[in-house]
N, C-alpha and C positions, 0 to 999 in steps of 0.2 A: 829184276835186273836193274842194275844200278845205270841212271844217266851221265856219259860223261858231258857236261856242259861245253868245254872247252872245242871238244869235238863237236859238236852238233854245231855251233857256231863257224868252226874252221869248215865243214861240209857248207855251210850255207856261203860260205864268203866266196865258193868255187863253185856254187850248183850250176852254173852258165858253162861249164867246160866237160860236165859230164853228160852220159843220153840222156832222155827221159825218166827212164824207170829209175833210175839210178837218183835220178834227180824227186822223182815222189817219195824215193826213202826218206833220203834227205828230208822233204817238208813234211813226211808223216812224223819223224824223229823229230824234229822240231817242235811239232804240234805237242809232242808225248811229254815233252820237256818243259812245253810254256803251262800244260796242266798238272804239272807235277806241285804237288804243295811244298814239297821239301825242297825245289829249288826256289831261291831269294827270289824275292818280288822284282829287285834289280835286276837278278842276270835274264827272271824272265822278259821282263821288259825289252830289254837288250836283244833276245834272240825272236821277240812277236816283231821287232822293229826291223830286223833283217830279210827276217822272215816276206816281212812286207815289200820290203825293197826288190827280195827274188819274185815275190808273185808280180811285180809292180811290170818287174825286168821282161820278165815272159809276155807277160799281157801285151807290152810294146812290141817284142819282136816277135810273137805271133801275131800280132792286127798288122794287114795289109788295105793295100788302098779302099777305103770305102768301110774296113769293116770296124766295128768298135768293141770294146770289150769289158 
């Protein structure tokens, strides 16, 4: 099955507006993308760095007072 790049990136720039499960496709898709050898070293780069930002994003808005993550 072919990855579309474009997409996986547009799911990642929105994953904060969708549920949960919706949202682990999202970063397993991701994942499947940034191991993919036929996509460019670039665009992987590109969607591990997003990719970051959404785990970064969750990590904050799920720790509450006291907890860390």
């Amino acid at each position: 099955m072919a990855i579309n790049v474009r997409q996986v990136y547009a799911n990642l720039k929105h994953i904060d507006e969708v549920d949960p499960v919706t949202g682990a496709k999202y970063r397993q898709s991701a994942q499947e993308a940034i191991a993919e050898p036929g996509i460019s070293l670039a665009r992987r780069m590109v969607i591990a760095d997003r990719l970051m930002q959404a785990n970064h994003f969750l990590g904050m808005k799920t720790a509450t007072n006291g907890d860390s993550y």
